[in-house]
Structures are given as structure tokens and as C-alpha cells.
C-alpha positions as CSV (number, residue, x, y, z in Angstrom):
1,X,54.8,34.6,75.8
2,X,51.8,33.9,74.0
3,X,50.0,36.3,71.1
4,X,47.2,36.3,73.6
5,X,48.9,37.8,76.9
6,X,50.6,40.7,75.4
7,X,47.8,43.0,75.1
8,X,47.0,42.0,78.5
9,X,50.6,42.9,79.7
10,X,50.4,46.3,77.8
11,X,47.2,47.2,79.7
12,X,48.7,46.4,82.9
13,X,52.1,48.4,81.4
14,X,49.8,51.7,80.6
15,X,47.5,51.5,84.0
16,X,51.0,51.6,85.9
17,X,52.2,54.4,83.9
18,X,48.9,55.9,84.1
19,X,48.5,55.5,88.4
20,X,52.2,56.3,88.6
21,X,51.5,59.7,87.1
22,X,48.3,60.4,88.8
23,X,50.2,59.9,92.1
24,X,53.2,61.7,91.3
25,X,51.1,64.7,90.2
26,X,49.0,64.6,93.5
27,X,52.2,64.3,95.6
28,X,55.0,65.8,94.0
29,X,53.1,69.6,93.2
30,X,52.0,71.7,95.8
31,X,48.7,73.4,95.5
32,X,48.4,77.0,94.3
33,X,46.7,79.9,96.8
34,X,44.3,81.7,94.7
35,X,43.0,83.4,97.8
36,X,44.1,84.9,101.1
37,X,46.0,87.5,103.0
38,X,49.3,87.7,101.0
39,X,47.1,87.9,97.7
40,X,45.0,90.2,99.5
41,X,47.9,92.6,100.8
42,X,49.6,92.1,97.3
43,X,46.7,93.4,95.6
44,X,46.5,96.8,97.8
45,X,50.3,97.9,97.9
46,X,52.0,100.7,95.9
47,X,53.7,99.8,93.2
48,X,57.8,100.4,93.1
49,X,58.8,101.4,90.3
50,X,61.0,99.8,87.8
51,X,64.6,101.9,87.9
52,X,64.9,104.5,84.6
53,X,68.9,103.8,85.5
54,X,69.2,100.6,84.2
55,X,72.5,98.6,85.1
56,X,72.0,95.5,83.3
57,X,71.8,95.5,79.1
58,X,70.1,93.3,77.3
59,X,66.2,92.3,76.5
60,X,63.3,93.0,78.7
61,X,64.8,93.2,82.3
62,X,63.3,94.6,84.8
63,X,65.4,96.5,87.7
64,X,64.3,97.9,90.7
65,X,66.5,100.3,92.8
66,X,64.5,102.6,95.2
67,X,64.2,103.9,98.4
68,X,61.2,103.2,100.6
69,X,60.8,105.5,103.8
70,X,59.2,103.0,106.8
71,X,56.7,104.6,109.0
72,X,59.7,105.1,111.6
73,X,61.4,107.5,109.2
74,X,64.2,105.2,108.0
75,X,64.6,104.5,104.9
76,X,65.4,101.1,103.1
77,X,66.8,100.9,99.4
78,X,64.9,98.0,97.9
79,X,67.1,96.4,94.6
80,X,66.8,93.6,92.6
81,X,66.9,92.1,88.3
82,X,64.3,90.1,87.0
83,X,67.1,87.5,85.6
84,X,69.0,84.4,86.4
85,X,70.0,84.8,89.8
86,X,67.8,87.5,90.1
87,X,66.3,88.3,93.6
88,X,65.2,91.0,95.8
89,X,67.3,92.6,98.3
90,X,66.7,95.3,100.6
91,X,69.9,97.7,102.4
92,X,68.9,99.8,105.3
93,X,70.5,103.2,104.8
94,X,71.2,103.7,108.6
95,X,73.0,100.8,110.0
96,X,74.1,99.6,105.9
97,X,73.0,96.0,107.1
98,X,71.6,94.1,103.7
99,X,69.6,91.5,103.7
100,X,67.8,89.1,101.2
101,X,63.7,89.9,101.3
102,X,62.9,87.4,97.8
103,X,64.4,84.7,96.3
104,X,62.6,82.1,94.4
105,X,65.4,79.9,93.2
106,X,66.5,78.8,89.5
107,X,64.5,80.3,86.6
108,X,61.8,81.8,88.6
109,X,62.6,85.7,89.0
110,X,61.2,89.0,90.3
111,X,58.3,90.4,88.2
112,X,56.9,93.1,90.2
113,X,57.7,94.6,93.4
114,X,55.2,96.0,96.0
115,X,55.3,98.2,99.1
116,X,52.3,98.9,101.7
117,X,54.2,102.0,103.7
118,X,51.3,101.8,106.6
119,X,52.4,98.3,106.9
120,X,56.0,98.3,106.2
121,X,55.3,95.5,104.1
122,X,56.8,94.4,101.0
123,X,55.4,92.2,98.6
124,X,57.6,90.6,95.6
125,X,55.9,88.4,93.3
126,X,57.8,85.7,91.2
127,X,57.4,84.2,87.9
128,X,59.2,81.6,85.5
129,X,59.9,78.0,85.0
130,X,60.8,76.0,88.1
131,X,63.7,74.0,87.1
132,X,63.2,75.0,83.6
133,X,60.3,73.1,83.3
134,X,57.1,73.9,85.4
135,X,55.6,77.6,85.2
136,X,55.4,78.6,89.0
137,X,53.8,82.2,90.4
138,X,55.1,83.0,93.8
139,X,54.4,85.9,96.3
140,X,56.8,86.6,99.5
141,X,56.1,89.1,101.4
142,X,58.4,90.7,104.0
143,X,58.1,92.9,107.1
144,X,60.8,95.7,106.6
145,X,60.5,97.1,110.3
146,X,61.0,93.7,111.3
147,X,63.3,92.4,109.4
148,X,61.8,89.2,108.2
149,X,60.5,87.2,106.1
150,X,56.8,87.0,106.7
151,X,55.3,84.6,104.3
152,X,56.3,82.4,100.4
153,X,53.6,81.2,98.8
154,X,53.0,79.4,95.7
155,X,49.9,81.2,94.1
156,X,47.6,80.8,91.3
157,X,48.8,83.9,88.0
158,X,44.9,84.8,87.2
159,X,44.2,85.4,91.3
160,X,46.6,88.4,90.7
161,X,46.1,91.6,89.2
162,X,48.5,93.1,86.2
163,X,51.8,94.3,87.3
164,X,53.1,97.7,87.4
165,X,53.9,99.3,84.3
166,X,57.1,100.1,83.4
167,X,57.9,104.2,82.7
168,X,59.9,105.0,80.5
């Protein structure tokens, strides 16, 4: 190879690694909702409070273990730790039947928990680093009465308001 034709070939090198990037970073990330009904509904619901009985030791975790009355009467404990393998989990009280309302996956746990009672609607947002590398935000929200998960989304941090505080 001559002096002359390497800096060609390291042009052609860096444009590959360049397009390859641009592609992978168009393809491989989804898009971020910054607006829309499960932003909207997020933004509205009652706050649930973090639990003053905390089970898990340690720093900054946040625990919720409270009941929710649905607008049939029954009532549905909603619990779940902002922590690996954290999720969100909600027991009905009458039949005992428990089923899982939020789970984002590795490294991406519960931050604030949500609950529109005219609705029956709860809303869990998500925060961390997907697979330890990529900061993700993402809002489920699930339709108690139902049973059901209505809607995940990946969404945009600054289209959300502050989360609830903690009491202490």
C-alpha cells in the first residue's frame, strides 16, 4: 500500500464508522413521547404515597404499599421497590388474585406511582439505565377494574412533571 492511499483508506474507514452509527442510532432507539394521553393522565392522577413502613434497608429506596379503593368499592393494594428487580404489583383484597401492573426490565425501576380513582387508572413511571447503559423514562399505565395493562411507553423526562414527595 502506498503513502498516498492510506489517508484515502482512513476516510473511507471513518465515513463507515460514521454512517454505521448514524443508522444504528436511527434504527436501533425508539423515539420518546413527549406528548399524549398517557402523559396527559399521568400528569392529573393522585399521587401514592411512598410507604413510612419501609421493608427494604439501604440508600434511597423508594417503597410503595397502599390500598386504592376502585370506584366499585373494592379495594386493590398497590406494592412495589424502586430497586433491581423492582416492579409494581397490584393484589386485589377480595378474590387475593396478584398480578403484575409495571415492569420495565433490568436497571430501569419504579420512581413514582400514580392513581386516577374516577378512572381506576394507575400510572407507574420508570427511570434508570436500560441495560446499564442508556437512560430510559417510561410510563405504563394500567386499568385496575379491568385488569390490564393499558399502555408502556417510552417518554421524554422534561415532558413530566416532579414526582411525588416522599413524607417522612
Amino acid at each position: 500500500m502506498s503513502a498516498s492511499s492510506e489517508p484515502s483508506t482512513a476516510i473511507h474507514k471513518l465515513r463507515n464508522i460514521v454512517c454505521f452509527g448514524i443508522v444504528f442510532s436511527t434504527i436501533g432507539c425508539p423515539r420518546t413521547l413527549s406528548h399524549g394521553p398517557i402523559i396527559d393522565g399521568y400528569k392529573t392522577a393522585a399521587c401514592i404515597p411512598v410507604s413510612a413502613n419501609r421493608k427494604v434497608k439501604g440508600p434511597h429506596t423508594r417503597e410503595w404499599e397502599t390500598a386504592v379503593t376502585l370506584s366499585d368499592g373494592s379495594k386493590v393494594m398497590v406494592v412495589g421497590y424502586q430497586m433491581p428487580g423492582g416492579r409494581i404489583t397490584v393484589r386485589y383484597m377480595t378474590t387475593g388474585r396478584e398480578l403484575e401492573a409495571a415492569n420495565a426490565g433490568d436497571y430501569v425501576y419504579p420512581s413514582d406511582v400514580r392513581f386516577d380513582a374516577q378512572k381506576n387508572l394507575l400510572f407507574v413511571k420508570a427511570s434508570g439505565l436500560a441495560g446499564g447503559i442508556n437512560h430510559e423514562t417510561r410510563l405504563f399505565e394500567y386499568d385496575l377494574l379491568g385488569q390490564r395493562l393499558i399502555e408502556s411507553r417510552r417518554v421524554c423526562d422534561t415532558a413530566l412533571p416532579t414526582e411525588c414527595l416522599e413524607s417522612r
